[in-house]
C-alpha positions in Angstrom: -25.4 23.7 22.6 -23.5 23.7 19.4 -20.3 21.8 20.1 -17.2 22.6 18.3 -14.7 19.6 18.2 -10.9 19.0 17.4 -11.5 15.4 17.6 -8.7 14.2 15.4 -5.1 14.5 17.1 -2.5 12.6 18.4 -0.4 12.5 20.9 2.9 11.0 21.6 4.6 10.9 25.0 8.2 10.5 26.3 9.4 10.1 29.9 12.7 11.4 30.7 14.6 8.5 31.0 13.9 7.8 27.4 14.9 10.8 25.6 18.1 11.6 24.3 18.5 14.6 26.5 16.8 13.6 29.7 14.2 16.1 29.0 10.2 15.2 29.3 8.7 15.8 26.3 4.7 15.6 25.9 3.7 16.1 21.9 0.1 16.7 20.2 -0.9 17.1 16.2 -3.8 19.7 17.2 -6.3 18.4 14.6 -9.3 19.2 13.7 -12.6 18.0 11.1 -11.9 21.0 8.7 -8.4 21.9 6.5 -7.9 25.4 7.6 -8.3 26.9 11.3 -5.5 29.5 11.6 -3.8 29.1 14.7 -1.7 31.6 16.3 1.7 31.1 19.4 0.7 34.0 22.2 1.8 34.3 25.4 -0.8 35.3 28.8 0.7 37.4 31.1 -1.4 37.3 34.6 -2.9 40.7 34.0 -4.2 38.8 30.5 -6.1 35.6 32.1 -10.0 36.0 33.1 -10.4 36.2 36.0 -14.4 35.4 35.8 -14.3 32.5 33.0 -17.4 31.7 30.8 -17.2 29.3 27.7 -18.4 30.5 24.8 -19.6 26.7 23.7 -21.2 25.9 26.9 -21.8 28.8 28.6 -20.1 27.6 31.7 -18.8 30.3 34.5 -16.1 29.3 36.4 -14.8 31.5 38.7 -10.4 31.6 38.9 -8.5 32.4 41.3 -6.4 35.8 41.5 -2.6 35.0 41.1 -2.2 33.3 37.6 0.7 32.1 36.5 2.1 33.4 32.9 2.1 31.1 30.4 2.1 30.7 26.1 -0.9 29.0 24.3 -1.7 28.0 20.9 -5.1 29.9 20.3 -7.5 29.7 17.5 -7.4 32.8 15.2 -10.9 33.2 15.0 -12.6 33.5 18.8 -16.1 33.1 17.5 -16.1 29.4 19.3 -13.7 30.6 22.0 -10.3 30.9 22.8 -9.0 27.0 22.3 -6.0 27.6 23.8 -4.6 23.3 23.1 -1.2 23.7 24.6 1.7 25.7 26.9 4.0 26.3 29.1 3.8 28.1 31.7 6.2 30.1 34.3 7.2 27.2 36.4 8.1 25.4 33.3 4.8 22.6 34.1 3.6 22.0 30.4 0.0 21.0 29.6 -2.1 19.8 25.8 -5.6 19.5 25.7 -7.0 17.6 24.4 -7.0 14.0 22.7 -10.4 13.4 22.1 -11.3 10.3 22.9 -13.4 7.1 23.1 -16.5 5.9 24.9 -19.2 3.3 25.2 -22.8 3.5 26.4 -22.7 1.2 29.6 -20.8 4.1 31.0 -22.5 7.2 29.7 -25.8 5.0 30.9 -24.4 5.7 34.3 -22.8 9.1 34.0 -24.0 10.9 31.3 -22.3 13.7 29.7 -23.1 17.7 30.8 -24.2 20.0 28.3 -23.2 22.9 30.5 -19.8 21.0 31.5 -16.3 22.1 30.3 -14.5 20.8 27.7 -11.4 21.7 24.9 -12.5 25.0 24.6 -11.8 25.4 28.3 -9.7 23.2 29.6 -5.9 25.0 29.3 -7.5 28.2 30.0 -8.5 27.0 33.5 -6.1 24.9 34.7 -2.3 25.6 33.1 -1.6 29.2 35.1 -2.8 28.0 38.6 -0.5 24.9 38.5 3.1 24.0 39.8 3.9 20.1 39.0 2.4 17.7 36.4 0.5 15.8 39.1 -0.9 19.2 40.8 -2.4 19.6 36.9 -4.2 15.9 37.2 -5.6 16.9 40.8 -7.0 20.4 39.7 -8.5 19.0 36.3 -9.9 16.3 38.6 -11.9 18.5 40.9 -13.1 20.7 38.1 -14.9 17.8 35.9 -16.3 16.2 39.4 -17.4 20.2 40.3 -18.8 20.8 36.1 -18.9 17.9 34.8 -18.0 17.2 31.0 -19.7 17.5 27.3 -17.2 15.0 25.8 -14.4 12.3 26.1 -10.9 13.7 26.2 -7.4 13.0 27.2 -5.3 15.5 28.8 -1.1 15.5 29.1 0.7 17.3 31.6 4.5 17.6 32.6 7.1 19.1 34.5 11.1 18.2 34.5 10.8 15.2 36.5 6.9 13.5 35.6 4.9 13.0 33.0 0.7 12.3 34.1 -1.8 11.5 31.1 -5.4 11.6 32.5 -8.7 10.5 30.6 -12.5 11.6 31.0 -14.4 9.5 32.0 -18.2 10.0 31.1 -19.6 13.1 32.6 -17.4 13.4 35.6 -15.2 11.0 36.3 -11.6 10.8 35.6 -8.5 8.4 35.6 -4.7 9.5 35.3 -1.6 7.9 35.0 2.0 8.7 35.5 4.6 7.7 32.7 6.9 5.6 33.7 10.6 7.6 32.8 11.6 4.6 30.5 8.6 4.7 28.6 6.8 6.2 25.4 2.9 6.8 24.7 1.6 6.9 21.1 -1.7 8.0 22.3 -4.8 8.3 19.2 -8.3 9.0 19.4 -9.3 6.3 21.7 -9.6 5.8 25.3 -5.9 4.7 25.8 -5.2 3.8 29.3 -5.0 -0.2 29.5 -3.8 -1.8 32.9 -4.7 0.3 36.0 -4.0 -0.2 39.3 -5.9 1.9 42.0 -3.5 1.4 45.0 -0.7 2.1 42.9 1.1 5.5 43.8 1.2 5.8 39.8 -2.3 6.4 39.7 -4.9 9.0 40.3 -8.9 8.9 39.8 -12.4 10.2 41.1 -13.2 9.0 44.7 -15.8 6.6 43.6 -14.4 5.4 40.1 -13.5 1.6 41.5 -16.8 1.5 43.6 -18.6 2.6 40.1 -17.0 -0.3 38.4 -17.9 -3.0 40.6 -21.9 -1.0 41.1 -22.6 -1.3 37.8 -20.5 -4.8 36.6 -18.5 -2.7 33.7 -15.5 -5.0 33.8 -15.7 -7.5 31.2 -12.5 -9.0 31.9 -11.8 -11.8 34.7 -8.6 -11.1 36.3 -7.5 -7.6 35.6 -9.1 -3.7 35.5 -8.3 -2.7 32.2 -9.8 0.8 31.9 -9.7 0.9 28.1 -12.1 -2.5 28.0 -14.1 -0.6 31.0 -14.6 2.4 29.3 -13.9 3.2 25.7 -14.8 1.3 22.7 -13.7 -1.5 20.5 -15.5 -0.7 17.5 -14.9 -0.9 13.4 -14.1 2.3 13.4 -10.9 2.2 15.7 -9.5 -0.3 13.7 -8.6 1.7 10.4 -8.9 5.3 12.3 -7.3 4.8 15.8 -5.4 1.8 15.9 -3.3 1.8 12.9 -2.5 5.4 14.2 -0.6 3.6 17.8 0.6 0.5 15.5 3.0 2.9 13.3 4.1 4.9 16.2 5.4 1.4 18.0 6.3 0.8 15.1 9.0 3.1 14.4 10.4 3.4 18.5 10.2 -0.8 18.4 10.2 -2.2 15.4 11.5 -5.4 16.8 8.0 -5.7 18.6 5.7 -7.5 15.7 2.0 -6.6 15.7 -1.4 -6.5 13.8 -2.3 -2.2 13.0 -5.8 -3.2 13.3 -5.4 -4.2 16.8 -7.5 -3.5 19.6 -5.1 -4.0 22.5 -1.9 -2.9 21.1 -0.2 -1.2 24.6 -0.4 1.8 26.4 3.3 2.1 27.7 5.7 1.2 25.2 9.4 1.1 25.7 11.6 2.5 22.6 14.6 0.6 21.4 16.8 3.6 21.1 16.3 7.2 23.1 13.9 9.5 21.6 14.9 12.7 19.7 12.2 15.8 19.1 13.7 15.0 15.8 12.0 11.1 15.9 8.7 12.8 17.8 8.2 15.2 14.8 8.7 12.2 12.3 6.1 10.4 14.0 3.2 13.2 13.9 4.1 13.7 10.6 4.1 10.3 9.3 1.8 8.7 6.8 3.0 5.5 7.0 5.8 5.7 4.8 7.6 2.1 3.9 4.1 0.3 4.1 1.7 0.0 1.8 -0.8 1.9 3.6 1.2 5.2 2.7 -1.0 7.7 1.3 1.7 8.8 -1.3 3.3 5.1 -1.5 3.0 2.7 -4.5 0.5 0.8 -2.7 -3.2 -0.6 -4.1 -5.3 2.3 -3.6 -7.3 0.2 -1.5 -4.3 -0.2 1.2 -3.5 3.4 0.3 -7.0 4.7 1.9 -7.6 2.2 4.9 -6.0 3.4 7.4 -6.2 7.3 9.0 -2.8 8.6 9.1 -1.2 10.6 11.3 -0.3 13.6 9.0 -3.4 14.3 7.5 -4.4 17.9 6.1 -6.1 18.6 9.2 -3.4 19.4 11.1 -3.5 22.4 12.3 -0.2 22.9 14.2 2.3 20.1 16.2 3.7 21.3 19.6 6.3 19.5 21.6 6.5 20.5 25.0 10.1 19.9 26.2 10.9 20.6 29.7 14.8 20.1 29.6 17.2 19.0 33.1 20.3 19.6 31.4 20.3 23.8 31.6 19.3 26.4 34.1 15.2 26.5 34.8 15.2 29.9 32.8 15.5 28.5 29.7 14.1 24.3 30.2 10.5 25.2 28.7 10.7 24.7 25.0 7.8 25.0 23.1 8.5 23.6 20.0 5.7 24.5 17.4 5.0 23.8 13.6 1.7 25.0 11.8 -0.4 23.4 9.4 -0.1 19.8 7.6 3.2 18.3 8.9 4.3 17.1 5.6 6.2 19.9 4.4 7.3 22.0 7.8 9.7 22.0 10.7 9.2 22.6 14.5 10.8 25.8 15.9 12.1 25.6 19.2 10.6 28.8 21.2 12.1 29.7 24.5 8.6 29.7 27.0 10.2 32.3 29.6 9.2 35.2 27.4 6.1 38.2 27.7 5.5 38.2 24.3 5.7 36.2 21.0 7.2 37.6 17.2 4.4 38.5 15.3 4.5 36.0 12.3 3.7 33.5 14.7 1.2 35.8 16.5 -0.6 37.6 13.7 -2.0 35.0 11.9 -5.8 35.5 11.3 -8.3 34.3 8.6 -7.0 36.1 5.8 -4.2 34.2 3.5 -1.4 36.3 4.2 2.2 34.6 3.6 3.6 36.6 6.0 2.4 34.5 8.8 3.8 31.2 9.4 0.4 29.5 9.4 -0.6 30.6 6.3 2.9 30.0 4.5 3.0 26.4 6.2 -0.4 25.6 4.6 0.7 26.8 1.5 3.8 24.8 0.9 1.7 21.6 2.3 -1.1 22.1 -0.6 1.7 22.6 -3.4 3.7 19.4 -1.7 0.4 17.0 -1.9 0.4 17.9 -5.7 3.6 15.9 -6.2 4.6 13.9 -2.8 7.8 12.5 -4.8 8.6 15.0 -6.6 9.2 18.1 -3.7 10.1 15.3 -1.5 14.1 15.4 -1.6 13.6 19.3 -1.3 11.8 19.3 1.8 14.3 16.4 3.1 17.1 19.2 2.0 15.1 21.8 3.8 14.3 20.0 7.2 18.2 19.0 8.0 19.1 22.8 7.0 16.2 24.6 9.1 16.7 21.9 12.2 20.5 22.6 12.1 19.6 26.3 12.1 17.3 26.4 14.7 19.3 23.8 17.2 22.6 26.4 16.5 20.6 29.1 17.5 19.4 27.4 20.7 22.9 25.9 21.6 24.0 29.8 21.0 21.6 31.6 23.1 21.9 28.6 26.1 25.7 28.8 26.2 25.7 33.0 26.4 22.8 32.8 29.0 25.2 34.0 31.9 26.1 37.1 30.2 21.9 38.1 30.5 21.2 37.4 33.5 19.5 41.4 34.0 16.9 40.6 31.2 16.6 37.3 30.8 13.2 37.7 29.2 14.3 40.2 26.5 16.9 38.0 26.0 15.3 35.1 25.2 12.4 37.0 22.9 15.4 38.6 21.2 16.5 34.3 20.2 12.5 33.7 19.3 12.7 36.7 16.9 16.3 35.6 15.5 14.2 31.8 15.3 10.9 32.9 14.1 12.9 34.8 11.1 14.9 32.1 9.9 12.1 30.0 10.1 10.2 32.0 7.8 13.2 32.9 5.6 14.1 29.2 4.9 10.2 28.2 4.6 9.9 31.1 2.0 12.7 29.7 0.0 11.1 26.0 0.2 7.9 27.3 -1.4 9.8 29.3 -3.9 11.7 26.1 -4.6 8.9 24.3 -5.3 7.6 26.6 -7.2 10.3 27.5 -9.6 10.9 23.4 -10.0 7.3 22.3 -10.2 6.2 25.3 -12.8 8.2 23.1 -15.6 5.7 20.0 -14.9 2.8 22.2 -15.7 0.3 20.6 -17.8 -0.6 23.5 -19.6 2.5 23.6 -22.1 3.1 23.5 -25.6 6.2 22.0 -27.0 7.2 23.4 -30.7 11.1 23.4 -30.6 10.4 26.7 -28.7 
């Protein structure tokens, strides 16, 4: 089997009673090992979704079941390794990412070894997001279909509705372990197995039948007095330390900076509680962040040694950023925001695109593996490459930018919310009608950053020639 992997995201998690809004919000950098991977916003209406499923990595057939829910997904561009769908929403407003790739050791893959005809990232949204109706109902049917398929690879998997927010881990070939978010708490979640502390009595908790028994079996605990599932099962290795770590450490860092701690540490904490509620505006910061006002940031004034230690979490790699809000504060027609940015998150802004619509506007849609800057992919990337050329130098201008489009798109969403009663025949069209008006300011104001940057960057050229001319 050749295995296609997205193993370099991040995910950042926030319970509803830390938010600003008393939303749940659930976040992912969809990353990947190569620059470019055009990604496209769609939406799968029931008559859409397979209904006799077979990966195209694995080769797996899984037969679904026959009354799918609709729901929008973040597909690659180019299917030749499957669809990929990472993230969405679907019509009971229960959001789901997949997937965090994560960690492992070999005194559990000893036991439980991986399954080259398992499912995986390629799969995973595809078969469980439409047949689901609450955040736990996701943990319980991705449960049953690693212990029924098994698994090819570690990941973690988010899932949410207005009220919960459950984060479950793979655990070797198929077993699993999930925990519920506290509301009052924060995940900053890298590319490691993440849970810590787990309880298996707790009502917080889900895992497979004979995870605790497996434990004990085999003597994987190394600790004394507690089950720590990240000491159980994922690693502590060399490379966590500059690649994962530092990654959680600047995330904690920002929502509690009162909290001192070491970025190359291996225990830094699963559930975090913020000092302030969290904005989408603060989530965006975060999976865009390079470490900026430490000396580890890539475009900082740092040693180049500290500069290129630590793996940040904007990195070139990113192929888009979702936020998955589910908001409490408005009518259920309109909670499931699916906020979505493409390419490296240095120089763009997350749209906020109502989820209770059939279909999506086509510069978010279109996007395939030609350059065109028509498509919001391809005109993200774009303005990201010129933007690395000159970190200080476009920096004020995408500061300028991000307020402007942010204010733009948050009018245009306070607008369409406060006339909703005035639509209640089509809500749908109404709502696709407010993701056109969105998807065209965001591509009008992203055009004129790149032309900004452009007009003001083409007088630092190198090639020049200065005669009194």
């Amino acid at each position: 089997m050749e295995k296609r992997v997205k193993g370099s995201c991040t995910t950042i998690l926030v319970g509803k009673k830390a938010s600003i809004d008393g939303s749940t919000i659930i976040s992912r950098n969809d990353d990947g090992h190569e620059a470019l991977d055009p990604e496209r916003l769609v939406v799968v209406n029931p008559a859409d979704q397979p209904r006799h499923y077979q990966s195209v990595i694995s080769k797996v057939q899984v037969e679904l079941p026959d009354n799918p829910l609709r729901y929008t997904s973040i597909p690659n561009s180019i299917l030749k390794d499957g669809i990929w769908p990472a993230a969405g929403i679907n019509s009971e407003n229960i959001a789901m990412s997949a997937t965090e790739t994560i960690t492992t050791n070999s005194r559990v893959l000893g036991i439980d070894p991986f399954v080259l005809g398992g499912i995986g990232e390629e799969d995973l949204v595809t078969l469980v997001l439409p047949y689901i109706h609450s955040a736990k109902e996701g943990v319980i049917r991705l449960g049953s279909l690693l212990e029924k398929y098994g698994t090819y690879e570690p990941n973690g998997i988010a899932f949410s509705d207005k009220d919960e927010i459950w984060w479950l881990e793979t655990i070797g070939g198929h077993h699993w372990a999930a925990k519920r978010i506290p509301d009052d708490a924060y995940v900053v979640a890298p590319n490691r197995m993440n849970i810590d502390d787990f309880d298996f009595s707790a009502a917080d908790t889900l895992a497979s039948a004979d995870l605790e028994e497996m434990i004990a079996k085999y003597h994987l605990n190394p600790d004394f007095d507690r089950v720590n599932l990240r000491h159980i099962f994922g690693s502590s290795s060399i490379k966590d330390t500059v690649y994962n770590n530092p990654r959680a450490w600047y995330g904690q860092k920002y929502f509690t900076p009162e909290v001192e701690q070491d970025p190359m540490d291996q225990d830094l904490p699963f559930i975090c509680h913020a000092n302030r509620k969290i904005s989408i505006e603060d989530v965006k910061f975060v999976l865009s962040s390079h470490f900026e006002n430490t000396k580890y940031d890539v475009y900082g004034s740092g040693s180049e040694a500290d500069k290129t230690l630590f793996r940040p979490i904007g990195i070139n790699r990113n192929h888009d950023v979702h936020i998955l809000q589910i908001r409490n504060n408005v009518p259920a027609a309109v909670a499931g925001i699916h906020w979505l940015a493409f390419g490296a998150n240095t120089f763009n802004t997350v749209v906020p695109f109502y989820a209770n619509v059939t279909d999506t506007p086509a510069s978010y849609k279109d996007a395939n593996g030609t350059f065109n800057l028509n498509h919001m992919y391809w005109l993200s990337c774009t303005t990201a490459l010129l933007g690395d050329t000159d970190y200080d130098f476009y920096v004020d201008m995408r500061n300028s930018y991000e307020l402007a489009a942010m204010s733009a798109y948050r009018k245009i969403e306070n607008d369409t919310d406060a006339a909703l009663d005035q639509h209640q025949s089509d809500i749908q069209t109404y709502l696709a009608a407010a993701n056109q008006k969105l998807a065209d300011e965001a591509m009008k104001r992203q055009t004129k950053l790149l032309g900004d940057m452009v007009i003001a960057g083409s007088e630092k050229m190198k090639l020049r020639y200065n005669l009194n001319d």
